[in-house]
C-alpha positions as CSV (number, residue, x, y, z in Angstrom):
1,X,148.7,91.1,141.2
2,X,152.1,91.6,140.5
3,X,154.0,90.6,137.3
4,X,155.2,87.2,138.3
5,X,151.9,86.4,139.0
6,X,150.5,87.6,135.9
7,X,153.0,85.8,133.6
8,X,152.3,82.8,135.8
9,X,148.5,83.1,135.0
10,X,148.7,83.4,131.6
11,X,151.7,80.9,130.8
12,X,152.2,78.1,133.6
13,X,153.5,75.0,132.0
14,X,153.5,73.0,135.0
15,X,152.0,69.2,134.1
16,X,152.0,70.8,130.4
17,X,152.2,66.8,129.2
18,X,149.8,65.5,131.3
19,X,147.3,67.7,130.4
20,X,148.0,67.6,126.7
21,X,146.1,64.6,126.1
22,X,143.0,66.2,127.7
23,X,142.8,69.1,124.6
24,X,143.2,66.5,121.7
25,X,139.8,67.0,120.5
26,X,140.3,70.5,120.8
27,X,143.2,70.4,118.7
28,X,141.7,68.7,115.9
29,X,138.8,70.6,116.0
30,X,141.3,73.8,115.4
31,X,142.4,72.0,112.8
32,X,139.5,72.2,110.9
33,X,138.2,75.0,111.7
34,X,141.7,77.0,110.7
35,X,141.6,75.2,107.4
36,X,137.7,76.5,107.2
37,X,138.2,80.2,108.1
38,X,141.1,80.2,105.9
39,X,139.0,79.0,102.8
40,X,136.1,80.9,103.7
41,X,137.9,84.0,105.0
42,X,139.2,84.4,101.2
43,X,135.7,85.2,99.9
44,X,134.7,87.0,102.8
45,X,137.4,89.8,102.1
46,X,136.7,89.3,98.4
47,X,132.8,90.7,99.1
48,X,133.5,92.8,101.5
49,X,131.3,90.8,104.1
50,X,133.7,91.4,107.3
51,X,130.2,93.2,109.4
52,X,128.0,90.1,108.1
53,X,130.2,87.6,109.7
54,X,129.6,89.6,113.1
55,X,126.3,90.0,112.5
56,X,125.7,85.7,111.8
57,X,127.9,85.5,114.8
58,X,125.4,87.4,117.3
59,X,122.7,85.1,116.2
60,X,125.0,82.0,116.4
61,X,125.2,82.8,120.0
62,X,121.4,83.4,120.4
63,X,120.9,79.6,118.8
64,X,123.5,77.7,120.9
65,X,122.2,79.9,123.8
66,X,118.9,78.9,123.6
67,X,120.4,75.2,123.3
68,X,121.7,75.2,126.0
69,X,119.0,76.7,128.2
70,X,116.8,74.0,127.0
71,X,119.5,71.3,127.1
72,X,119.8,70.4,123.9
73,X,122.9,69.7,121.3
74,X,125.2,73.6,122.0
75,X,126.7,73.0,118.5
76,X,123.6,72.5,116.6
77,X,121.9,75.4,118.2
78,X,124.7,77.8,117.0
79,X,124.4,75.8,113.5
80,X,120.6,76.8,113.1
81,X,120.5,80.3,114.4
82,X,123.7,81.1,112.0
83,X,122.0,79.1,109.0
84,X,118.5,81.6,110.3
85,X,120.9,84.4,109.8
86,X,122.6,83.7,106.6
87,X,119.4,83.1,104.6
88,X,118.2,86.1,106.0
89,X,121.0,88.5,104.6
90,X,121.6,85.8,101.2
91,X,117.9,86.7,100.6
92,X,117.1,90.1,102.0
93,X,120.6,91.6,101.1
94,X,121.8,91.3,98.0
95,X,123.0,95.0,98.0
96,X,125.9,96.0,100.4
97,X,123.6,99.1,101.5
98,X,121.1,96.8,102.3
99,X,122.8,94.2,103.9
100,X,124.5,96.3,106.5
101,X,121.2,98.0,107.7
102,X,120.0,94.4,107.9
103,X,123.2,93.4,110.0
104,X,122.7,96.5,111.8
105,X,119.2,95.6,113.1
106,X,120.0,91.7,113.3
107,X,123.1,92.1,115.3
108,X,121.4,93.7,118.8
109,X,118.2,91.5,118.2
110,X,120.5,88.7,118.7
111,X,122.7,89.6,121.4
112,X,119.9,90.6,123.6
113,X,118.4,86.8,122.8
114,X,121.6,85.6,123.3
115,X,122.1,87.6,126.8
116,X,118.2,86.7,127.7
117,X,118.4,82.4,127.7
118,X,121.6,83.0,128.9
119,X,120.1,84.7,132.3
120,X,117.1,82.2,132.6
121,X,120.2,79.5,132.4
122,X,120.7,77.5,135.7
123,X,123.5,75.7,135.1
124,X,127.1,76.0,135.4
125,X,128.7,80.0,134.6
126,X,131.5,78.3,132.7
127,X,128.8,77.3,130.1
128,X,128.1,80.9,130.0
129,X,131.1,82.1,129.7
130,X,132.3,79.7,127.2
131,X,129.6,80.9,124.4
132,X,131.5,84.3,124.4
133,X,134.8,83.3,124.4
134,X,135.4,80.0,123.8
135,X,136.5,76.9,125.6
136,X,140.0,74.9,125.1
137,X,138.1,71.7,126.9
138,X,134.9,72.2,125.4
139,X,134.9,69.5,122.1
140,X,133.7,66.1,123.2
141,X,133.7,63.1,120.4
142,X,130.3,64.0,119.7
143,X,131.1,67.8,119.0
144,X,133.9,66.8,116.8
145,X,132.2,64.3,115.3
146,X,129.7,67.2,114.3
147,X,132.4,69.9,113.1
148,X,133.9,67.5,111.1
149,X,131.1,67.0,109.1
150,X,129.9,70.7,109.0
151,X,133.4,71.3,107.7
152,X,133.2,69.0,105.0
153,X,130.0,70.6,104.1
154,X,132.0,74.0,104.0
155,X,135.0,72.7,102.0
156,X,132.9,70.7,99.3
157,X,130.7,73.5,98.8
158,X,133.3,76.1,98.6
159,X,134.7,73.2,95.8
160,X,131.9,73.6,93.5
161,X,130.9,77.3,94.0
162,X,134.9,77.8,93.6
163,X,135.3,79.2,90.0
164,X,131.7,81.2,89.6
165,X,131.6,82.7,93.0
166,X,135.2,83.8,92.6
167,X,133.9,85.2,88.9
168,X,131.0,87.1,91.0
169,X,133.1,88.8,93.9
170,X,135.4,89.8,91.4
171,X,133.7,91.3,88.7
172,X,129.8,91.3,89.9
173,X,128.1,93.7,86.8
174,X,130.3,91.5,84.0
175,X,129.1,87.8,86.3
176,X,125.9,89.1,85.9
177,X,125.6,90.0,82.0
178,X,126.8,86.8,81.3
179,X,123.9,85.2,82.8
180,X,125.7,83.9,86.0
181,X,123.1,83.2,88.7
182,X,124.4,85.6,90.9
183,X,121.7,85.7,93.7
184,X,121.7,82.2,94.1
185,X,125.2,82.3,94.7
186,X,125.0,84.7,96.8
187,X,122.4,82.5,99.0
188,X,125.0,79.5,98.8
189,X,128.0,81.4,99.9
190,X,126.1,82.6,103.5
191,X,125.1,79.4,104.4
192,X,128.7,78.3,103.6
193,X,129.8,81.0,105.9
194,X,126.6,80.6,108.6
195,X,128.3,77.3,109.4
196,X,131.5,78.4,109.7
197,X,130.3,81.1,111.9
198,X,129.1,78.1,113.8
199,X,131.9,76.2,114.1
200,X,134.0,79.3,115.2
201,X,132.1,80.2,118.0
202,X,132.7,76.9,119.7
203,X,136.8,77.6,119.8
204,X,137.0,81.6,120.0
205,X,133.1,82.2,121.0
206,X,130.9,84.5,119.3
207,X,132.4,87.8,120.4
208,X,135.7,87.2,119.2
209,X,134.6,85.1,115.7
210,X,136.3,87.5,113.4
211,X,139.8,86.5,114.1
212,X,139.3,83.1,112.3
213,X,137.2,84.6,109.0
214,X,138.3,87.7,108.4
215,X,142.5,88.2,110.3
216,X,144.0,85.5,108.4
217,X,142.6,86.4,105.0
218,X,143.5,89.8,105.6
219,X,146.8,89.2,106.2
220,X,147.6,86.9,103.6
221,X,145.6,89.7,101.2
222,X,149.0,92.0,102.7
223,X,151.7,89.9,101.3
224,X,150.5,88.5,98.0
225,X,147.9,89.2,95.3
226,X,148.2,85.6,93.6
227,X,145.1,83.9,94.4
228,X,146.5,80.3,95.4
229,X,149.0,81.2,97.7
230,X,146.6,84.2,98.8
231,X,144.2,80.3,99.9
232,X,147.6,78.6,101.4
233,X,148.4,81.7,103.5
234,X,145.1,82.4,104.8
235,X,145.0,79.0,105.8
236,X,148.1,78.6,107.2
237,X,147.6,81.6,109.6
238,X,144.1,80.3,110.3
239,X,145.6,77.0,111.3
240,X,148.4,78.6,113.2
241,X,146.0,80.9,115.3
242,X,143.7,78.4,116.4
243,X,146.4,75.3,117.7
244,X,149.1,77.8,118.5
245,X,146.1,79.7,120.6
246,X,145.1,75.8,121.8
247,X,148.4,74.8,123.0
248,X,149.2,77.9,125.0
249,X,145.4,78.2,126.5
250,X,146.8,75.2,127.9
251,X,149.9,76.4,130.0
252,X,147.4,79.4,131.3
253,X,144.5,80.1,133.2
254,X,142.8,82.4,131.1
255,X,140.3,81.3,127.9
256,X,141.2,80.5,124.8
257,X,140.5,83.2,123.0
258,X,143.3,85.9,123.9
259,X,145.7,83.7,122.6
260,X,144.0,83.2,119.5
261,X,143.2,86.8,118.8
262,X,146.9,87.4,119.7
263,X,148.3,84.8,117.5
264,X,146.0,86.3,114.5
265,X,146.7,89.6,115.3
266,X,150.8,89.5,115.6
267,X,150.4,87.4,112.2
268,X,148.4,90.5,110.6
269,X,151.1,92.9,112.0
270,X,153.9,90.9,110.7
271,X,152.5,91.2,107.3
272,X,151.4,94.6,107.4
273,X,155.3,95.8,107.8
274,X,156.3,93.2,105.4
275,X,153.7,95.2,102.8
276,X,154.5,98.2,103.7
277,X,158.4,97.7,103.4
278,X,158.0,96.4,100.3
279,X,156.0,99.5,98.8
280,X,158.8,101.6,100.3
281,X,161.2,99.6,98.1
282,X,159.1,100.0,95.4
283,X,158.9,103.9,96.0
284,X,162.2,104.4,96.3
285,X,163.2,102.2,92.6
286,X,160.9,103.7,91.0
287,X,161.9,107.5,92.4
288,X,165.7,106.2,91.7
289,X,164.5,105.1,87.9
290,X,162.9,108.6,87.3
291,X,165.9,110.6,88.7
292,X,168.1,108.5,85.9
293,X,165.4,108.9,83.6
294,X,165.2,112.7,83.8
């Protein structure tokens, strides 16, 4: 393959407007779930929960696997088995220790599920395929119907938790000695994130999950420590990833999630520099204020 080929293969915009229409769904449902990884990314960085969002995301894709070997709803599958996971570490891992030996064991048991209905599955390989890495085609009215509702689930819940679960990632001993219920918050918060897990996986897949929940937060984490626009940020570059990795899946003929990951990535890059610039300011006043100082 030579390099007009590969340019061609990953951005052909030939009959870009006629196939537009065909993604709409698609697009909406990046939508959502940009404005639900940014939310829920921001707590996830917070607790330091980047290897439990992998970990849900294995058994995600054991659920909607086993869904679709036995032909039922894909969506609803990956709903259950990420809910399954999240109670499991809200539950059994309330201490970061303890959680990440529980990821550590959940996260093989669940790809091998995963890979196992997936081999006794007849159907068509694009099916496969798309579990891992998403499809740009793959929302129907149904579907959306169904992330809609899952992310209004997400959104009100991360509404009411807001101000307490904020309290307890932040400061969990001083939460805790003033009597907030910090377990049960704890349990909330992964069922929050189980179905966001969820609703990734059916844009980016399973294997490529972090790039919605934990990228955007990150970098918006690079550029500002103010909590609100830390939210609009993260959402923003959520958003951004997601129909900016929609619309171009479009012009190519690869999956979606490249240009997702991409997106995300160049976003977290961008802000990287910007932070580090900025400390090289600040390193260089403050040197210039001692000099005059001294």
């Amino acid at each position: 393959m030579d390099t007009t080929d590969l340019f061609s293969t990953i951005f052909s915009f030939e009959n870009y407007a006629e196939l537009l229409p065909l993604v709409s769904n698609s697009i909406v449902a990046g939508a959502l779930l940009g404005l639900v990884g940014g939310l829920v990314g921001v707590f996830v960085m917070m607790r330091d929960m980047a290897f439990a969002v992998h970990g849900i995301a294995e058994l995600s894709f054991a659920g909607a696997a086993f869904a679709l070997l036995i032909g039922a709803n894909v969506v609803g599958g990956s709903i259950v088995g990420s809910i399954l996971a999240s109670l499991v570490l809200g539950l059994m891992g309330a201490r970061a220790k303890d959680r990440n030996s529980i990821i550590g064991v959940m996260m093989p048991f669940g790809l091998g599920l995963g890979i196992l209905f997936l081999a006794l599955y007849q159907g068509r390989s694009a099916n496969k395929f798309g579990l891992l890495t998403g499809q740009i085609v793959a929302v129907d009215d149904v579907q959306l119907g169904l992330l809609a509702v899952c992310s209004v689930v997400v959104i009100v819940g991360l509404a009411l938790l807001w101000r307490p679960l904020t309290f307890v990632s932040v400061d969990p001993a001083v939460a805790a000695a003033r009597g907030v219920p910090a377990g049960w918050l704890s349990a909330a918060f992964m069922v929050l994130l189980g179905l966001a897990v969820a609703l990734s996986i059916q844009i980016v897949g399973a294997l490529l999950v972090l790039s919605l929940l934990i990228t955007p937060a990150a970098a918006a984490l690079k550029v500002t420590a103010r909590p609100v626009l830390t939210v609009v940020l993260s959402v923003s570059f959520a958003m951004v990833s997601v129909v900016g990795g929609i619309m171009l899946a479009l012009a190519g003929r690869l999956p979606i999630s490249p240009y997702v990951t991409t997106i995300s990535f160049l976003i977290y890059v961008v802000c990287r520099v910007i932070a580090w610039q900025r400390m090289r300011v600040r390193h260089n006043r403050d040197a210039a204020e001692a000099a005059v100082a001294s």
